[in-house]
C-alpha positions in Angstrom: 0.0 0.0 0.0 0.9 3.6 -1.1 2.7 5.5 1.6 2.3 9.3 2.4 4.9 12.0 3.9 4.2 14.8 5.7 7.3 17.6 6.8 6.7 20.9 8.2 9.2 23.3 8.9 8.3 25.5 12.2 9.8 28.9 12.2 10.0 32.6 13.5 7.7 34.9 10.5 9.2 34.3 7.5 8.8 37.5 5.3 5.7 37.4 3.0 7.3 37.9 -0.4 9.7 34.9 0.6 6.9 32.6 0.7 5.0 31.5 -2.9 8.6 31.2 -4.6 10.7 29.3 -1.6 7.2 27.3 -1.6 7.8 26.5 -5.9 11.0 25.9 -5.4 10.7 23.7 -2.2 7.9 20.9 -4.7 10.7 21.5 -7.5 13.3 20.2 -5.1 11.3 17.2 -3.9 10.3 15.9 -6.9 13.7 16.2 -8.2 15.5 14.5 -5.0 12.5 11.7 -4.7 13.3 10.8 -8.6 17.3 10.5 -8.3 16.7 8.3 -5.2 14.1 5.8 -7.1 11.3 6.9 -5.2 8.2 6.5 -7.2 5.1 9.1 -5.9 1.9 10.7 -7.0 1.7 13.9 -5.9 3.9 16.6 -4.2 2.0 19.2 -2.4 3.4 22.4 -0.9 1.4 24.8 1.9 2.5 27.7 3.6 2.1 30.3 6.5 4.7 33.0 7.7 5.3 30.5 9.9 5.3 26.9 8.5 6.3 25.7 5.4 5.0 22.3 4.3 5.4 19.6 2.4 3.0 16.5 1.8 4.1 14.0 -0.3 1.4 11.0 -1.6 2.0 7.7 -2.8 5.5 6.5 -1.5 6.3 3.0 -1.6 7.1 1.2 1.4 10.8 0.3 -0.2 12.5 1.3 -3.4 12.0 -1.2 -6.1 14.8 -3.6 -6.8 17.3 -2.6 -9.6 18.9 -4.8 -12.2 22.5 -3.7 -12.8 24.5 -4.3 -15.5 28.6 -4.1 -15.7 30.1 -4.3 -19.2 34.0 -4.6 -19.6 35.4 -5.1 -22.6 34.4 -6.0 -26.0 33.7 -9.7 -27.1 36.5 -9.3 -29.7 39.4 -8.9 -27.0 37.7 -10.4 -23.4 39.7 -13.7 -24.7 42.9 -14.9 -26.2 43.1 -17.4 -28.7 42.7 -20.2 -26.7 39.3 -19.1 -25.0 41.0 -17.9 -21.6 40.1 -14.8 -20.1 42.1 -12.0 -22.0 44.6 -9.4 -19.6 41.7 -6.8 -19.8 39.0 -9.2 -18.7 40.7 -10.6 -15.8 41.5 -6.6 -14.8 37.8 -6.2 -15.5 37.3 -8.6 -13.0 39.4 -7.8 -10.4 38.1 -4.2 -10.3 34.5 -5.9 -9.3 36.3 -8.7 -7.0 34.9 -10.9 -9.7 36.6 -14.2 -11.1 36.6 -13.5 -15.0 35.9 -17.2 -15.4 32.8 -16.2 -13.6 31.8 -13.7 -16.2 29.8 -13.7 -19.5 28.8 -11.8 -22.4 26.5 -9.4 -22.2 24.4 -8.2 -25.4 23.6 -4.2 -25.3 22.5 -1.8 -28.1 26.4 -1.1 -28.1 27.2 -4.2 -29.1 28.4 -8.0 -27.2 30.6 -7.0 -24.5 31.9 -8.9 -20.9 30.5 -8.3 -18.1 27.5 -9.5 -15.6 24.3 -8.4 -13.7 23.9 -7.3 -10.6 20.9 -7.0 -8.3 20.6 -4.5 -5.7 17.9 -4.8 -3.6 15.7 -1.8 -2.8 15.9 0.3 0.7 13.3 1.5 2.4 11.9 4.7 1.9 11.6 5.4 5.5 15.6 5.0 5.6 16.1 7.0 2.5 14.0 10.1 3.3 16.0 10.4 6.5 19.2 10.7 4.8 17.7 12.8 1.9 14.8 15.3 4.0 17.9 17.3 5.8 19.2 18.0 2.4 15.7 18.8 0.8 15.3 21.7 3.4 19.5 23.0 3.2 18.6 23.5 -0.5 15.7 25.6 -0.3 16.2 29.0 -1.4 15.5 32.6 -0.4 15.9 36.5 -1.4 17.6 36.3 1.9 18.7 34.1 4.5 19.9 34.5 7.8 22.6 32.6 10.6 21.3 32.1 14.2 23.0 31.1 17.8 26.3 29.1 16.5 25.0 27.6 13.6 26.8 27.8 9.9 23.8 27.1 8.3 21.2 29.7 7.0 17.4 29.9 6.4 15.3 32.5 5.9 14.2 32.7 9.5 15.1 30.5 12.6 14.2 26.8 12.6 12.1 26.4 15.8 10.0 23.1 15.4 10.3 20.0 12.6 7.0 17.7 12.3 7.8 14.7 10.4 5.5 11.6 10.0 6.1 8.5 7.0 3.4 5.6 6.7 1.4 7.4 10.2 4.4 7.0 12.1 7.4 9.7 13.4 9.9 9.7 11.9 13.3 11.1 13.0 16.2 13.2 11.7 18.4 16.1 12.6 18.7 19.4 11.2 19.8 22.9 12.8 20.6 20.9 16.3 16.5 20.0 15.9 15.3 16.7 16.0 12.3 15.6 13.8 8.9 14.5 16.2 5.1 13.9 15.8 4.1 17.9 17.0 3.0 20.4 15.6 2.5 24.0 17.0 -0.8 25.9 16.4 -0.9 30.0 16.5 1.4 31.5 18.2 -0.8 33.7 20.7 -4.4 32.1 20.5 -3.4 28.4 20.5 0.7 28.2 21.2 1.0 24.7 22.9 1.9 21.8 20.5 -0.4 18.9 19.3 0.4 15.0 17.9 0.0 14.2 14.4 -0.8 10.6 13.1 -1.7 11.7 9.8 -3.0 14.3 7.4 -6.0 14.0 8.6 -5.1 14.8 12.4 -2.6 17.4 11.0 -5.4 19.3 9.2 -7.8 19.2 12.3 -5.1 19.9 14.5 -4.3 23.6 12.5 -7.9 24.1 12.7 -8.0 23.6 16.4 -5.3 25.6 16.8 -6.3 28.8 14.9 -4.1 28.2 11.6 -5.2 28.0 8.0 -2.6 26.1 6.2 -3.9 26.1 3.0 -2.8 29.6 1.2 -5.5 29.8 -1.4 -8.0 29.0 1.6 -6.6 31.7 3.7 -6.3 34.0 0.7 -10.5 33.1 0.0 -11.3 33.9 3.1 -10.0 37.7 3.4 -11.3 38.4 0.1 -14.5 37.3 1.6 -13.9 39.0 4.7 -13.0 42.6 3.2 -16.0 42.0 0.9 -18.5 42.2 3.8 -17.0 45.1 5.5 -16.8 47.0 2.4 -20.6 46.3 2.2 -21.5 46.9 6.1 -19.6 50.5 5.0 -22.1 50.6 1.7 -18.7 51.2 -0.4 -16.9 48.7 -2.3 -12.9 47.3 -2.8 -11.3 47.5 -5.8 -9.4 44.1 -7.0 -5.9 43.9 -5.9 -4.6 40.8 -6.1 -0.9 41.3 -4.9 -1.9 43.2 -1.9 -4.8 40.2 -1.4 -1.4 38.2 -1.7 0.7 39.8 0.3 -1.9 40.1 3.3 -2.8 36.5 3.3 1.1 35.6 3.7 1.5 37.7 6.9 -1.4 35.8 9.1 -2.1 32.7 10.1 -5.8 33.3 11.1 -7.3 36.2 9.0 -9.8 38.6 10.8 -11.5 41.7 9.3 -11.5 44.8 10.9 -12.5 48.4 9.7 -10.7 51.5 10.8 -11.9 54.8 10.3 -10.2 58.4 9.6 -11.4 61.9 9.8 -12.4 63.1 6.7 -10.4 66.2 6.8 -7.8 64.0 5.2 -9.9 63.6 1.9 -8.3 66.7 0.9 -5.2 64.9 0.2 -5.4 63.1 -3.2 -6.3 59.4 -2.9 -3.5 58.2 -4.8 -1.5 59.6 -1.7 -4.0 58.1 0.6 -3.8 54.5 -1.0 -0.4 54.7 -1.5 -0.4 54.6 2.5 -2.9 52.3 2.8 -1.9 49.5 0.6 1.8 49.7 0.2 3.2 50.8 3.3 -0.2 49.6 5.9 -1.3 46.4 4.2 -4.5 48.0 4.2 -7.5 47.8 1.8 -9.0 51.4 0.9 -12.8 51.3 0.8 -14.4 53.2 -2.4 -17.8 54.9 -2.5 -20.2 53.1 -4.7 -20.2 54.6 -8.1 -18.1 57.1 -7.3 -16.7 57.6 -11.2 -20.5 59.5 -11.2 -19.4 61.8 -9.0 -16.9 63.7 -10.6 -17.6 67.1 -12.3 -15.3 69.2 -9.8 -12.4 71.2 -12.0 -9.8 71.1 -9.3 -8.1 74.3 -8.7 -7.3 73.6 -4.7 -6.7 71.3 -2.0 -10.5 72.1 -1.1 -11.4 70.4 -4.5 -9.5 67.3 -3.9 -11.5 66.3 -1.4 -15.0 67.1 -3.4 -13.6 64.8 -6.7 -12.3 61.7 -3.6 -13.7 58.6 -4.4 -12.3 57.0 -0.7 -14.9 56.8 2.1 -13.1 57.4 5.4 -12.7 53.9 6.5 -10.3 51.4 5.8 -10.3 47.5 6.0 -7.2 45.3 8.0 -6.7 41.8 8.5 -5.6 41.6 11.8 -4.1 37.9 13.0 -5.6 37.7 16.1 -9.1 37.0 17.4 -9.6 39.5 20.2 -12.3 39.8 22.6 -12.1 43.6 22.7 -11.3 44.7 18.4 -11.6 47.9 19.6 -8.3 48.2 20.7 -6.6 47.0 17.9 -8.8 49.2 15.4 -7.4 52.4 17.2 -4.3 50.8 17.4 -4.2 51.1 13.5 -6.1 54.4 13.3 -3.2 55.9 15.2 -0.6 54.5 13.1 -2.4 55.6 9.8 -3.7 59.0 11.2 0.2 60.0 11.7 0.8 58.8 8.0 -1.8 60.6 6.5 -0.9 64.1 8.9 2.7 63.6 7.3 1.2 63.8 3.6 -1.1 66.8 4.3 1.8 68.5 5.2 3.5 67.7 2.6 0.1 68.7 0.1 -0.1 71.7 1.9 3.9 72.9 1.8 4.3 72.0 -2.0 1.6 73.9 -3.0 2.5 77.1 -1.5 4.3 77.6 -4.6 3.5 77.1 -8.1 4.8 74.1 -9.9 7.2 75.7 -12.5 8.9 77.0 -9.2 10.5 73.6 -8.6 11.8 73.5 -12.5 15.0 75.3 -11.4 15.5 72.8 -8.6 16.1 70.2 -11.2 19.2 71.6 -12.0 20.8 69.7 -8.2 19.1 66.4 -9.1 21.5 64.2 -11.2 20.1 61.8 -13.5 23.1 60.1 -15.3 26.6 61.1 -14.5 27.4 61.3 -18.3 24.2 62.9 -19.5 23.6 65.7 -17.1 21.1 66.4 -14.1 16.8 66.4 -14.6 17.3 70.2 -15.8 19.0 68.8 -18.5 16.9 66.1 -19.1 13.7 68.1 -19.4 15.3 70.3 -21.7 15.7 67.7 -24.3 12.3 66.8 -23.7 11.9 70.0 -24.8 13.8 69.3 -27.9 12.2 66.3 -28.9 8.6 67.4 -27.9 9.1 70.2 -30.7 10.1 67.4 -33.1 7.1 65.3 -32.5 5.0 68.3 -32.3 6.2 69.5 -36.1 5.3 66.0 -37.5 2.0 66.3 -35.8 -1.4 67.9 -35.5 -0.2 68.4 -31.6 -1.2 71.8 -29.5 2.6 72.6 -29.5 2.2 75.2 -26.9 0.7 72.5 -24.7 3.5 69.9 -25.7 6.4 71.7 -24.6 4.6 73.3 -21.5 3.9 69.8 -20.2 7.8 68.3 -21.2 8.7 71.7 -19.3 6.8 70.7 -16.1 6.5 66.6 -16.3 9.7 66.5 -13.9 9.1 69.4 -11.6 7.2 67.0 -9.2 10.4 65.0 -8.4 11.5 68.0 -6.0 8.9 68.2 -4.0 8.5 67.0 -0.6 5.4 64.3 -0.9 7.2 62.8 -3.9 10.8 62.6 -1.8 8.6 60.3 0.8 6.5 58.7 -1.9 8.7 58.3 -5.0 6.1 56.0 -6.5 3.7 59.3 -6.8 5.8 60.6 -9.5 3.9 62.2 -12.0 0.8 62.2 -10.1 1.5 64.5 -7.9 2.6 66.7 -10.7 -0.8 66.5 -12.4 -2.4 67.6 -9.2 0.7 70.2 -8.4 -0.3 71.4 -12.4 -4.0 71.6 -11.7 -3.8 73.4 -8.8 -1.1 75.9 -10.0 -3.8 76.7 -12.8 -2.1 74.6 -15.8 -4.9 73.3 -18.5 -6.2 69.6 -17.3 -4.2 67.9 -21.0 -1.3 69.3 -19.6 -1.5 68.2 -16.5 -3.1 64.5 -17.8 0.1 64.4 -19.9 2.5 64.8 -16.9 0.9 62.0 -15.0 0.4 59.6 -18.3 4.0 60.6 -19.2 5.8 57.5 -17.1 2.6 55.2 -18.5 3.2 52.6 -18.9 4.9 51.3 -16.0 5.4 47.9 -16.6 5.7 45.7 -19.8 2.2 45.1 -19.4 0.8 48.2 -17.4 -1.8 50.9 -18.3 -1.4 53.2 -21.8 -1.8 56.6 -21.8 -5.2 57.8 -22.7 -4.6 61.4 -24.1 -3.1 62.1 -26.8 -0.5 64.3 -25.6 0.6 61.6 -22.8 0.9 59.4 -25.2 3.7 61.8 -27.4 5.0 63.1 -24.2 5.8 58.9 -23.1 7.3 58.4 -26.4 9.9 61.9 -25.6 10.8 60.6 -22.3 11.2 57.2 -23.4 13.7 58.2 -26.4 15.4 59.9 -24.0 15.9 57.4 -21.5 17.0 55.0 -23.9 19.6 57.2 -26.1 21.0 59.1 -22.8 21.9 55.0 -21.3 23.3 54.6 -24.8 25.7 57.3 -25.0 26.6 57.1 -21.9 27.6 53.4 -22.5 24.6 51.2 -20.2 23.5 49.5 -22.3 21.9 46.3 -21.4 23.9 42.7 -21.5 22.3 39.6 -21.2 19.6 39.3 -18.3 21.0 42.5 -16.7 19.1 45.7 -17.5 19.2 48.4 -14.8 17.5 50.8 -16.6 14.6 49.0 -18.1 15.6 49.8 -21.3 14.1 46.9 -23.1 10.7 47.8 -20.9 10.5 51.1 -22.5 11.3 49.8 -26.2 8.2 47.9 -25.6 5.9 51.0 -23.8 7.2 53.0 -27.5 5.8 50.1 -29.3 3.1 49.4 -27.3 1.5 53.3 -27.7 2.9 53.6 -31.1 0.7 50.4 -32.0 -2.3 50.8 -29.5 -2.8 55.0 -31.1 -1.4 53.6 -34.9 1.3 56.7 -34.7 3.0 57.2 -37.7 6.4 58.1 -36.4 9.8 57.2 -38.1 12.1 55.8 -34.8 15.2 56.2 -36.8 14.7 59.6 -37.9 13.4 60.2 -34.0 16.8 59.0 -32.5 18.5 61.3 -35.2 16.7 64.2 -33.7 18.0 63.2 -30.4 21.1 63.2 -31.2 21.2 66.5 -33.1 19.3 68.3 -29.9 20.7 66.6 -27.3 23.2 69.6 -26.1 25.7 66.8 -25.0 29.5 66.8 -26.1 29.2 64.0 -28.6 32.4 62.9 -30.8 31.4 62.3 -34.4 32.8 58.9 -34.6 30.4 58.2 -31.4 27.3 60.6 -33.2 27.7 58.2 -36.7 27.9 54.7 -34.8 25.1 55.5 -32.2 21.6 55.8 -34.2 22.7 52.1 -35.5 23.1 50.8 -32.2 20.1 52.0 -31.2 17.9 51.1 -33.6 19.2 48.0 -33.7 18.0 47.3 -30.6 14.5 49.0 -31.1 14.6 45.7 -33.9 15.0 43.3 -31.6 12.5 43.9 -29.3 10.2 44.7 -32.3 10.9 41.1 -33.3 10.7 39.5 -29.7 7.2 41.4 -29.3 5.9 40.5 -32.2 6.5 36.9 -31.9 5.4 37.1 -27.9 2.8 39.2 -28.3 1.0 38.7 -31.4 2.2 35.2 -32.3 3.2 35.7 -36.0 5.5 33.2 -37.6 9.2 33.9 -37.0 10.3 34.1 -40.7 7.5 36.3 -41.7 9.2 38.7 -38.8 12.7 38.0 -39.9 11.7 38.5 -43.8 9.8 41.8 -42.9 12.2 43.6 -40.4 15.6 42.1 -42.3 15.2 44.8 -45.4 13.9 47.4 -43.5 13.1 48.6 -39.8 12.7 52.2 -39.1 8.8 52.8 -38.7 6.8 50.1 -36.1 3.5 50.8 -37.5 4.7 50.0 -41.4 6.3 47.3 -40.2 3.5 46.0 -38.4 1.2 45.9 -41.5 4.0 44.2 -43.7 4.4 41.4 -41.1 0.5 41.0 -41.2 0.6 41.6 -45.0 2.6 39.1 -45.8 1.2 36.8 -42.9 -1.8 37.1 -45.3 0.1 36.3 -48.4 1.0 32.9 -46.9 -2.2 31.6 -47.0 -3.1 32.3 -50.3 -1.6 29.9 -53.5 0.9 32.1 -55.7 3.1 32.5 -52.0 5.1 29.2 -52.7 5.8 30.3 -56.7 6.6 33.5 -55.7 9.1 33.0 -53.1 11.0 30.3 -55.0 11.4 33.1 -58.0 12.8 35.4 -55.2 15.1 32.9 -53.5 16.4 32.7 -57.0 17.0 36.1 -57.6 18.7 36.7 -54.3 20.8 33.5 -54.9 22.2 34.2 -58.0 22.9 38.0 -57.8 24.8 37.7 -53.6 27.8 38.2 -54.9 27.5 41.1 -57.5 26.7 44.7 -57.5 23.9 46.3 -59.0 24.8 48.4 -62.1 22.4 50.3 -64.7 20.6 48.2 -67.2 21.6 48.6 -70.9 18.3 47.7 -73.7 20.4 47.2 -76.1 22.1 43.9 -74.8 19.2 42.4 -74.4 19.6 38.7 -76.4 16.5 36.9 -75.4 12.9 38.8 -75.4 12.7 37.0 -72.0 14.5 39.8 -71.0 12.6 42.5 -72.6 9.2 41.3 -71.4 11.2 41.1 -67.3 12.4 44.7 -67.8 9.2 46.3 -69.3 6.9 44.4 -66.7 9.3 46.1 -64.1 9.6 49.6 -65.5 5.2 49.3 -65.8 4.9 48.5 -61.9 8.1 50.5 -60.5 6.5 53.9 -60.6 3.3 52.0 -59.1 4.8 50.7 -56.3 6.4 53.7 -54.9 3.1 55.3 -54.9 1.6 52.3 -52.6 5.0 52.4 -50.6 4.0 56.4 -49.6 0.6 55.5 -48.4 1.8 52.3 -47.0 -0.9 50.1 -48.9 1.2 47.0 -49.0 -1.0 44.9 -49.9 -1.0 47.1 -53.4 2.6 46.7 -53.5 2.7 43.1 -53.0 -0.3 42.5 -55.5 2.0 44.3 -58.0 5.0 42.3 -57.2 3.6 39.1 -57.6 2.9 39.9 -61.0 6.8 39.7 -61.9 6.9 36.0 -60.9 5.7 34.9 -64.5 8.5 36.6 -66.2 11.0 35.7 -63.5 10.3 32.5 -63.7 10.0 32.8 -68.0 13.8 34.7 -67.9 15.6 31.6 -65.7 13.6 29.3 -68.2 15.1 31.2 -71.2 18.6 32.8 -70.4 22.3 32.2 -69.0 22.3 34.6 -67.0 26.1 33.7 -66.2 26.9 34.4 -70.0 30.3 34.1 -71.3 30.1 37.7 -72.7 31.1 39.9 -69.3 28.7 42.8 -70.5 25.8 40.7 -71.4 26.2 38.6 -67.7 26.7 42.3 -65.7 23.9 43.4 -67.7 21.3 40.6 -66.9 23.0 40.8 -62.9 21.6 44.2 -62.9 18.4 43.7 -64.5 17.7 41.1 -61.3 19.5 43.2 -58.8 16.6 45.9 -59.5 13.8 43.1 -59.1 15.4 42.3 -55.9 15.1 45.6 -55.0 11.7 46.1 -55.8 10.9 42.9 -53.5 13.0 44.1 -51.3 10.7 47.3 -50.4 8.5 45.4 -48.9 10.4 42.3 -47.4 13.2 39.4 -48.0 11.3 37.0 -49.1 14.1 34.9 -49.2 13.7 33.9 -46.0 10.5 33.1 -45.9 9.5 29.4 -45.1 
């Protein structure tokens, strides 16, 4: 009968964001370990609280089956001499087994007949095995950070108090961290601290329950969101989905209750980004919403005063408190205080930074450094400046607007609520805008500006966010370039790669028109930085080579196209994402239909025989063979065409007029040498396909298309 395992590690509160990742990598482990030892199971299980960790293993066997071993020696053709006795390297064979070779025979393998014999080795048992292998299970676990206690060498993430360890309903014993494996558990530290036996899982389950613990971390993690849900209702307001902070919570308890705090509402003056910012990421705290509160918003803000007419918070908030209390009360003012001095310290700040207008804190820019090489954020958001004018000049944009908000977007960064709440960036400035009387777009585009955050986070919504994220982005990306960080391998300090994708991202999600090559040129010639012009000529490549690769990696992560449609598209040409978007969906297209093969084998023939020539002009009058008449006449009748659909970007157009060359391409191999003896005539007909290939070549190679 199947055999079960159950290990849990007792210690001090391990940190929260330790805990689903030391958990993965704990099963990983395991399985891994069980497999190397011949330990057949059926399922690994892994449960956690910040302060157990544990591990249930189904379906051992009672011993490790028995293994058939085979030795092989040496090869049938020398294990004997010539009179059928045991050859040198068989009897050394042998004697490295403490075998007799007479003993021995020949084995046949997929190798081939060799000497040798079988061995079997009868299987342990698994209660022996795990004792020997559980210590080293746990040693191997990682973390973000571990830490040494009393004498010990050995780290974990936080000190080993208590090991539980029970095989086939029975202790079983082992040492680790001068602790010896039992039958107890332990059960909530205040509410039920004394230890209880464990026979089984069963008992072990009932046992937690008993003892105020919920092992199970989606159970635990069901149960708050419940919980917050019906304070949020006994409040009449609501709690917006939050899934990391619903994470984080249920990782810091053992035994979730629900408790609701309440603040004066004098601090609805402060913006509720500020407020939740307090609430979630330095509290733990859920903020509670007023019920269709997004009706409720027709206030201009202009002042503090406003703030709190356009707040969407109710005064209450909701915390999970880890202890079951007969008097709540206590701990719920416990938290008010500690949240009540929080949110005094950000009206202070809301009420300082505004005593002065917003551009006031420009100037201030000029002590913040933002790269050694490139200057300080004065600098910075002067090139903004720069490149806001450049997009503005290609654009229907409100210039005026533009440059006012790339003059402003990093004025925030000076002030004191940002200093104590760096994540506010940008925020703070659209309210700082607003309030010093700037228009609502350009104060929208100051907050949009850093949008979006992550690979995957929120877009801008306006248009001018959405230009004024693209300026900040270029500039990120060609200031770490000429000043040398560029990213290597899995290391990118600077999120580089991130903000390659946000570019694409907007440029794609608003279908913006906007040539990146010509872009970093701009950069480069508006800059203001001391730029060699070896460095100025090398640079714009480097760049937009690495805008391609990203391109390529997002369009085969994100959208899923075929790798040589991305390789043929972006191989001839990359300087515009939105043209190069619609080619790769173009000829995506193209691949579906029947003239694709025909055509791509003319191409691939074209490309082959014309690699290692250079294009020259194309003389009528050498024409031999009216193969090559009809090829040069069916080009000149579509060139003219197909620049026209290359300016409005209708490539479908262009690709419907290219296909119509594959006839005649396909007619001129049929009928011509192109490799003729006479050098003019050969030169003549290389040029003659050197402009075809060109002519594909606006669009895509299609050489290397599968």
């Amino acid at each position: 009968m199947d055999k079960d395992l159950i290990l849990e590690i007792g210690t001090e509160e391990i940190p929260a964001g330790f805990l689903e990742d030391s958990s993965k990598k704990l099963k990983e482990i395991t399985t891994k370990v069980l497999s190397d030892s011949n330990l057949s199971h059926s399922d690994v299980e892994v449960y956690y609280t910040p302060r157990r960790l544990t591990l249930r293993v189904s379906g051992l066997p009672e011993k490790q089956e028995d293994i058939i071993q085979q030795h092989t020696g040496p090869p049938e053709s020398i294990a004997y001499d010539d009179n059928k006795n045991p050859s040198k390297a068989a009897i050394g064979f042998a004697k490295k087994f403490g075998k007799e070779a007479k003993g021995l025979r020949i084995l046949k393998t997929d190798r081939g007949r060799f000497l040798g014999f079988t061995q079997k080795i009868k299987g342990r048992h698994t209660g022996k095995i795990l004792k020997e292998i559980l210590p080293d299970i746990v040693l191997k676990i990682p973390f973000p950070k571990s830490m040494r206690w009393r004498t010990s060498k050995i780290t974990f993430a936080r000190p080993i108090r208590w090991v539980l360890c029970i095989f086939n309903n029975k202790p079983l014993k082992f040492t680790i961290y001068n602790i010896t494996s039992s039958n107890k558990s332990y059960g909530h530290r205040f509410l039920s601290p004394k230890s209880f036996k464990v026979e089984n899982w069963k008992s072990y389950l009932s046992g937690l329950e008993d003892s105020f613990v919920v092992l199970d971390q989606d159970k635990r993690s069901g149960l708050i969101e419940k919980e917050v849900a019906v304070r949020a209702a006994e409040l009449n307001g609501s709690v917006e989905e939050d899934t990391e902070l619903l994470k984080t919570v249920s990782n810091i308890v053992e035994y979730p209750i629900a408790l609701i705090g309440t603040f004066e509402e004098e601090y609805l003056e402060v913006p509720p980004e500020v407020l939740v910012s307090v609430m979630k990421y330095h509290q733990k705290y859920f903020p509670v919403y007023r019920k269709n509160s997004s009706d409720s918003d027709d206030t201009v803000i202009k002042s503090i005063e406003d703030i709190k007419k356009v707040n969407t918070l109710l005064p209450n908030f909701i915390f999970i408190s880890g202890i079951k209390v007969d008097k709540p009360e206590v701990v719920i003012k416990g938290n008010e205080r500690v949240i009540r001095a929080r949110f005094n310290d950000a009206r202070f700040f809301l009420r300082e930074d505004t005593k002065q207008h917003l551009e006031n804190y420009v100037d201030k820019l000029k002590t913040v450094t933002y790269l050694s090489d490139v200057g300080s954020y004065y600098d910075k958001k002067s090139r903004l400046e720069a490149v806001s004018r450049y997009i503005s000049n290609l654009f229907n944009i409100n210039e005026r607007s533009f440059i006012r908000a790339a003059e402003l977007c990093k004025a925030d960064l000076v002030t004191q609520m940002v200093f104590e709440f760096p994540e506010l960036q940008g925020t703070m400035g659209k309210y700082y805008a607003l309030i010093s009387g700037e228009t609502s777009e350009v104060a929208t585009a100051i907050e949009e500006h850093y949008m979006p955050v992550t690979r995957d986070g929120q877009l801008p919504a306006t248009e001018l966010g959405s230009y004024l994220s693209i300026a900040e982005k270029i500039d990120n990306i060609c200031s770490c370039f000429f000043a040398g960080l560029i990213p290597t391998g899995s290391a990118d300090p600077y999120a580089l790669r991130r903000q390659v994708i946000g570019i694409i991202r907007i440029i794609t999600d608003k279908n913006i028109d906007l040539n990146i090559k010509d872009l970093i040129n701009s950069w480069i010639e508006n800059c203001g930085l001391d730029m060699s012009a070896e460095k100025q000529a090398g640079l714009p490549d480097k760049i937009l080579g690495f805008f391609t690769e990203r391109f390529r990696n997002y369009l085969l992560e994100e959208h899923k196209f075929d790798f040589d449609v991305i390789d043929a598209a972006l191989s001839t040409n990359f300087e515009n994402i939105t043209d190069s978007l619609k080619v790769v969906e173009t000829i995506t297209s193209f691949k579906d239909k029947p003239d694709f093969e025909s055509v791509t084998t003319a191409f691939k023939r074209v490309v082959n025989i014309t690699k290692d020539s250079e294009p020259g002009a194309v003389d009528e009058s050498l024409f031999a063979d009216d193969a090559e008449l009809t090829l040069y006449e069916k080009y000149l009748s579509i060139k003219n065409e197909v620049s026209k659909d290359l300016e409005s970007a209708d490539y479908e157009k262009v690709l419907s007029k290219i296909v119509e060359l594959r006839i005649p391409v396909d007619n001129f191999f049929d009928s011509v040498m192109v490799m003729d003896k006479k050098l003019q005539i050969k030169n003549n007909r290389l040029s003659l396909l050197h402009k075809i290939k060109t002519l594909f070549f606006n669009i895509a190679d299609f050489s290397k298309l599968n």
